[in-house]
Structures are given as structure tokens and as C-alpha cells.
N, C-alpha and C positions, 0 to 999 in steps of 0.2 A: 400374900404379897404378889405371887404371880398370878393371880385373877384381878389384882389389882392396876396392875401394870397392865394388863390386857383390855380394862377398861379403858384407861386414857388411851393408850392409841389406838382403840376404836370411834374414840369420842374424836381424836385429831381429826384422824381419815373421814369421819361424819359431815365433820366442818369443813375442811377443804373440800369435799365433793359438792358441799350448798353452795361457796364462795365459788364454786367452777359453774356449778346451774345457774346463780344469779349475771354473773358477769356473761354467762351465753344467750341469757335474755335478755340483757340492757342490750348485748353488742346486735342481735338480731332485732331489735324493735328501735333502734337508733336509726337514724338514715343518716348515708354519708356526705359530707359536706362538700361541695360542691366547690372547686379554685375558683377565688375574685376574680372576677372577667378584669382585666387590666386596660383602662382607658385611657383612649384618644386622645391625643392633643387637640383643641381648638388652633386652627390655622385662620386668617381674616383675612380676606383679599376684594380688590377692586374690581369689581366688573367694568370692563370697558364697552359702552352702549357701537356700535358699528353707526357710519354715517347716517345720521337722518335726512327723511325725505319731506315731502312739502305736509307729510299729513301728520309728522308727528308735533305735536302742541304744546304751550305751556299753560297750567289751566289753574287760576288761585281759587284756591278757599278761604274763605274768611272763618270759618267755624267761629261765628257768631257767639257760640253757646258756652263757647271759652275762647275766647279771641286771641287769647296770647299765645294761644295753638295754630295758629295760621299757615298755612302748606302755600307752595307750589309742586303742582304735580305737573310730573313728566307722559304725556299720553300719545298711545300709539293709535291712531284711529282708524288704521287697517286693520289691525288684529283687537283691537277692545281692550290692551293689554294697557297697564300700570305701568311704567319703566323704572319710576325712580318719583321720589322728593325730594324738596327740602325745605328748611324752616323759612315760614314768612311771618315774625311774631307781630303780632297788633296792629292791624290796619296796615296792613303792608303794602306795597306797589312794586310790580316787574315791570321789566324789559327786556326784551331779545336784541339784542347785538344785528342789522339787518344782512350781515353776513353770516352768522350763525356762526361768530365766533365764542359767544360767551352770555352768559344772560344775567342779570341784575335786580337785587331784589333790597331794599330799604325797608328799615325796619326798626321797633323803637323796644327795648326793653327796661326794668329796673334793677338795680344791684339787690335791692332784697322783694324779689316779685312784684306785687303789686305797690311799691313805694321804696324809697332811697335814690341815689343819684340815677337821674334819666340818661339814655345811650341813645341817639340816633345813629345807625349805620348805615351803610352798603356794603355789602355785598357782592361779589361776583365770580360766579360757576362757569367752571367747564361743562358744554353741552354734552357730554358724552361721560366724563367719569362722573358728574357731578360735585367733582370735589370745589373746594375755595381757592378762586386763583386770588382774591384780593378783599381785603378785609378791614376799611376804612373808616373812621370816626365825619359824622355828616356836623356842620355847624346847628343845624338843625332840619328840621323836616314838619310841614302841617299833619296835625297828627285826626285827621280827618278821616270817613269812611273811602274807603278805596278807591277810586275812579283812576282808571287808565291817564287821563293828564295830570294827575298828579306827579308825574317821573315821564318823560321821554327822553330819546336821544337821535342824535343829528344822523342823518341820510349814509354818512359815510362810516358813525360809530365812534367817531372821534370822543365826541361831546355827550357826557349824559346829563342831564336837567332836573332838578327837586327843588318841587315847590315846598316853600317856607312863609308859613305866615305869626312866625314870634322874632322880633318885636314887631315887623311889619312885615309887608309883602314883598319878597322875594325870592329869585330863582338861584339855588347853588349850581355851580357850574363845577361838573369833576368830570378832567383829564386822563381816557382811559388808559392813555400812552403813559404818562408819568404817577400813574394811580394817587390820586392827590384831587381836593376840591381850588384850582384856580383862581376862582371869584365867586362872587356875591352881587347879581346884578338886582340892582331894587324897582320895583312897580308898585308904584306907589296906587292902591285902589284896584288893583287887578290881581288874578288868580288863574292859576291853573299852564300848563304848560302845549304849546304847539308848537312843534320844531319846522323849520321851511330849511331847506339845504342842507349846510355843513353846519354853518354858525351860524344861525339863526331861529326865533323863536317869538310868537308871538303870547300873549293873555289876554284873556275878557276881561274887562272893564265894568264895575258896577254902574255907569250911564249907558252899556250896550254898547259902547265901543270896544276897538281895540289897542293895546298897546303891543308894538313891533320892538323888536332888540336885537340890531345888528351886530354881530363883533368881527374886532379887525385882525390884522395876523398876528397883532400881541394878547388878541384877546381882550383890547377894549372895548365896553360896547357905547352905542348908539341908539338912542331911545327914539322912536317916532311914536303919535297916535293917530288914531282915524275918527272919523266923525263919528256916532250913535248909530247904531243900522238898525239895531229892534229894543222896545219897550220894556224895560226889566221887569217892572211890576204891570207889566201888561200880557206878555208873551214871551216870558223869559225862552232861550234855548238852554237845550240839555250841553251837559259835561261829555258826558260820554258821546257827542258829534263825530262820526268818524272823517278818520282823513289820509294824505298819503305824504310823507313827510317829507320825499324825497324833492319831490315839484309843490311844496308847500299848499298842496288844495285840501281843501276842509269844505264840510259839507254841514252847517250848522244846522239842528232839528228844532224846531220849537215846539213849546208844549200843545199850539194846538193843529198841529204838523206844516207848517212852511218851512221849507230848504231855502238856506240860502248858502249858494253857491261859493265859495272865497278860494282868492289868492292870496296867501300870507307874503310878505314880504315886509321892505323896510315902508314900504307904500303897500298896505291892504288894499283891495278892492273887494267888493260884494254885487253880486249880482242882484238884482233883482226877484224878488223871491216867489216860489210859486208852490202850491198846495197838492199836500199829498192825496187828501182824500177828492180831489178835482183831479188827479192823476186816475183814478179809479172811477170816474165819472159822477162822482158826488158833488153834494155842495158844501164846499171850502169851511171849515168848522170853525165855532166861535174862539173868543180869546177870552181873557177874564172878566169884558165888557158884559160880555153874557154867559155867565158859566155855568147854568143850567143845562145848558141845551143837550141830548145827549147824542153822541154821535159816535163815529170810530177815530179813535184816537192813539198816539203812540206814546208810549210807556215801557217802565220798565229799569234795570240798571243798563248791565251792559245793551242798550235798546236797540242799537242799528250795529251791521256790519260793512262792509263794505269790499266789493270783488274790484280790484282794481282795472285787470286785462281785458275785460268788457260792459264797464261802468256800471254794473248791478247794485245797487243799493236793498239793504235785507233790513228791513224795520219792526218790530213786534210793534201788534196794533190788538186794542179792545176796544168795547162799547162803554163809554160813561162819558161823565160830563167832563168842566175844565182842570179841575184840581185831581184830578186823576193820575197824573204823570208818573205815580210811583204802583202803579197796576200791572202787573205781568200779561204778559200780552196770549189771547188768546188764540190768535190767525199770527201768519208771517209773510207781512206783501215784500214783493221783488216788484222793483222799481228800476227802469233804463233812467239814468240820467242824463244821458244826451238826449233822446224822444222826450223825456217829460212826462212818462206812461207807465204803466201798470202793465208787468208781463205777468204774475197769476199771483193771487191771495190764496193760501197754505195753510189750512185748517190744522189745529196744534191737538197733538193725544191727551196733553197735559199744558194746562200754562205753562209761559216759561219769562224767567226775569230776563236772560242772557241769548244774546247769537253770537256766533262768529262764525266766519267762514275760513276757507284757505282759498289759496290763490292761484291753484293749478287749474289746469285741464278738466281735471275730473275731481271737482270741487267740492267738500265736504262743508256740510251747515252742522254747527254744531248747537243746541238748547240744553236747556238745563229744564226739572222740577221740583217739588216742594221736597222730594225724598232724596235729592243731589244725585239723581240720576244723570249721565250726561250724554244725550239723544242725539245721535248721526243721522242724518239728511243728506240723500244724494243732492250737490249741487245743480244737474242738469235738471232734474224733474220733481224735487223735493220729496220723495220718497223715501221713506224707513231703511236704515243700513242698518242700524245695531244700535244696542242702548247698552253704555258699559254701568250699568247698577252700584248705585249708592257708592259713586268716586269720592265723594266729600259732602260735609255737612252744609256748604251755603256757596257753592260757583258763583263769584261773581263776576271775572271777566277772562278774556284769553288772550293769546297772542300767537299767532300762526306764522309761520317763516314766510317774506313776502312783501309784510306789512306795511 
């Protein structure tokens, strides 16, 4: 009995000592767990952008390749830098406020993407936080590819303007003081928007004329037209003509380059027109009469810009014949419009659809290329500043404080 008993509790003490070896190997070959790292709250705040100067830009994309994706970017073109975006969905149209209070961008969506009830808006941003100061339902808006007169606004900001062509042609007039669209003024046969003054604005005319629309201090307007000044199916002029809205001068381009100089008002006038490439000492290119001929010609989207403070005209210019107009231009001539002359032709790194310039001193040309690069050019001597690399998928126009 007592060898018996001597056995189990040598067998106990056996087992407890394994149960002590096992648990000192699990505990030495375990690693020790380390305290959850206890995480951060996400806090979301506003950037306030500090005053801008005359080079900072607003610059659309259309991104083509999904349209409904449409930006305006905010760019800084001293520093190469991004600032900020925001949405511009589907063929959309800006404006800058000419005091740099606020900028506007129209734009069309559907309640269930690409189908359901359609939305024409506006929109309008603070330049500096980019938030929405104003957020407006349009009666409607021509849902057309993007050209800068589709949308402007009057000299002092008062007045913004959107072109409408369902059920017919006309311009919405919204009220930036009381954010609301005012009226609905009709042109019957005309398109596109040119503001002269406070209240006032002209359109082209499918016979090559113009129609004038003056409004009074209630806001009612006054319809004038002018005679035909150029051939529609002959030598139509482009959309994108630049101009200066405040003294209502517009600088019409035709596809096979003659200017013609205008005063908008309730009474247009047109100068007499004269030829780009005879600016340059060429001879005067054909019109659709002969549209083979080949020559240098101007093309393009956003195709000319225009320096106001020393009348410099900035035109993209290629070689082909008449039906060319939508060619990216390979050179970029500067044209004095008071002389009538060619100050230098600007051989381009890369095509480009688009210019624009700014309006200072020390004047920046802006281009685009096929990769949405968007190319700095000093304005004094056209010389290489900076390319800020693949800004957007398809640049097609700008707007510089100034304008």
C-alpha cells in the first residue's frame, strides 16, 4: 500500500512539472501583444486661398472622355500650383465676376445620371474659399459645346447672361444682387452672348448681322439689329472672337482671318475689315470661294486672346486650306491692333487648341496640348515659363482677372 501511494504522487509531481515545461514554452515562444494604437479623430476644415493676383486663373475642362465630370480649376501660374476646383458637369460655361468677387459656372445634370428629370443651374463660388455662395435653378441653358459666349456678365457684375436655345433663342438674365434669373430676353435667329456696359448685350445673327439688347432701369429691354457685315456660308467668323466688355469692343475673326473691328452698342458699328495674314506680309487667304488654296490660317477652340492695356491680339495660326478652322494651331502670331501689324510669329513646342493671356505688366500666355498640359509663355518675349503637367483632360478655355 505504501509503494502504492508513493506511486501516485510521484505520477502527480510528474504531471505538474510537464504542465510547468509546456506553459514556459508556449509563454516564451508567444510574442507579446502589442496596445491598439488609439485613433485620431478626422477634423475637415476650410482652406482660405489669401488674395489673388492677376496670374492666378480659372481654367475648364471639359474631360471629354466623361463629360459629366467637367472641373474648373483654380491655377496659380507663378508657382505651377493647383489651388482648388470645382464641379462644371456637362458642357459647362464660367465666368469671373470682373471685380474678382465671385465666379459662375452653369451646368446641366440628371436626376438619375444619364436620364430623368434635367437641371440647368448656376452656380456661384467664392474666389478664395471656393465654397457655394449661390445656388440657382436656370429656366434653361443651350446645352452645346462650351464656348466662352455662351455665359457672360456685364462690365460692373451686376448682370450675368445664358444663352438658351429650347424653345427658341434666348438670353436669361440673372440678377447677382438679388440671386434670382429677372427675365428672359428673346432673339429671335441669334446666338451666343456679348456684353457692352452694365446692361447691355449683343448676338450674331444667322444673316451675319447683329442683334443689340438694351435694358432700362427696370430691366426692360430694347431690341435693335444691324445690317449683315460678313457672309455666313461664305466666311463665317468664330465664337470664341475675343473682346472687352466693359467699352463693348469685340474683335470678330473669320475663318479665313479678317478682323473686324466692333462697337457693340444699341447701334453696332463694324469697321472695315482687314487681314491677318497681309498683317504679316502675305497674301490675304481665300474664303470658301476657293478652299483649297493652302495657306496659314487661324484655328482652333479657345483661338485668340486678347491684351487689352496695349492692344495685342494673340491668335493660333496653321497651314491648311478653308475648312480648317477646327485645327490646333501650330505658331502663335501677336498682332498690334492699332498698327495693323505683325509684332513676332511664336513657333509652338506642341500644338495647341487654346490661349489666353493675363492682363498685367508682366503678362503670361497661357496654351494647352494633346496631354492637357497647360504651357506658360512669358508675355513680353514668348519664351518658356513652366508647363504645369497633365492639369486636366481637354482645356478648353480660361478666364484671367482683367478681362
Amino acid at each position: 500500500m505504501l509503494a502504492e501511494r508513493r506511486f501516485r504522487v510521484a505520477r502527480r509531481i510528474a504531471r505538474s512539472l510537464l504542465a510547468a515545461t509546456v506553459l514556459t514554452a508556449v509563454s516564451t515562444f508567444t510574442p507579446a501583444h502589442a496596445a491598439e494604437p488609439i485613433l485620431q479623430t478626422e477634423e475637415s476644415d476650410v482652406v482660405t486661398l489669401p488674395p489673388g493676383g492677376p496670374h492666378r486663373v480659372l481654367v475648364e475642362d471639359g474631360v471629354y472622355r466623361h463629360s459629366k465630370d467637367g472641373r474648373v480649376y483654380v491655377v496659380d501660374l507663378d508657382t505651377g500650383r493647383l489651388l482648388g476646383m470645382v464641379q462644371a458637369a456637362y458642357n459647362a460655361n464660367m465666368v469671373a465676376d470682373p471685380a474678382g468677387k465671385a465666379f459662375y459656372v452653369a451646368e446641366t445634370t440628371w436626376e438619375r445620371g444619364n436620364r430623368g428629370k434635367r437641371h440647368d443651374m448656376l452656380a456661384a463660388y467664392d474666389p478664395r474659399t471656393l465654397e457655394m455662395v449661390a445656388d440657382i435653378d436656370l429656366p434653361g441653358r443651350a446645352l452645346i459645346t462650351p464656348k466662352k459666349p455662351d455665359m457672360a456678365i456685364g462690365a460692373d457684375g451686376h448682370y450675368v447672361y445664358v444663352y438658351d436655345s429650347s424653345p427658341t433663342n434666348a438670353v436669361h438674365v440673372y440678377d447677382t444682387a438679388l440671386k434670382s434669373v429677372v427675365r428672359t430676353v428673346d432673339v429671335p435667329g441669334c446666338g451666343l452672348v456679348y456684353p457692352w456696359g452694365n446692361t447691355g448685350f449683343s448676338s450674331i445673327c444667322g444673316d451675319g448681322s447683329l442683334a443689340n439688347v438694351q435694358m432700362d432701369a427696370k430691366g426692360k429691354p430694347t431690341l435693335t439689329r444691324t445690317p449683315p457685315f460678313f457672309v455666313p456660308d461664305r466666311d463665317p467668323v468664330f465664337e470664341h472672337s475675343p473682346e472687352v466688355g466693359a467699352n463693348g469692343h469685340v474683335w470678330f475673326i473669320s475663318y479665313s482671318g479678317l478682323i473686324y473691328e466692333t462697337t457693340l452698342g444699341t447701334q453696332s458699328s463694324v469697321a472695315k475689315p482687314w487681314s491677318i495674314q497681309e498683317a504679316a506680309g502675305l497674301k490675304a487667304a481665300s474664303d470658301a470661294r476657293a478652299p483649297f488654296e493652302v495657306t496659314w490660317r487661324p484655328g482652333g477652340w479657345q483661338l485668340a486672346a486678347l491684351r487689352a492695356r496695349d492692344s495685342h491680339l494673340f491668335v493660333l495660326m496653321h497651314k491648311g486650306t478653308f475648312w480648317t478652322h477646327k485645327e490646333a494651331g501650330s505658331e502663335l502670331w501677336e498682332l498690334d491692333l492699332k498698327t495693323h501689324r505683325l509684332v513676332r510669329r511664336i513657333p509652338l513646342a506642341a500644338h495647341s487648341m487654346m490661349v489666353g493671356v493675363t492682363q498685367d505688366a508682366q503678362s503670361r500666355i497661357m496654351l494647352t496640348d494633346e496631354a492637357g498640359d497647360l504651357v506658360v509663355l512669358d508675355g513680353a518675349d514668348g519664351k518658356p515659363v513652366r508647363k504645369i503637367g497633365a492639369l486636366g483632360d481637354a482645356l478648353i478655355f480660361t478666364a484671367a482677372p482683367g478681362e
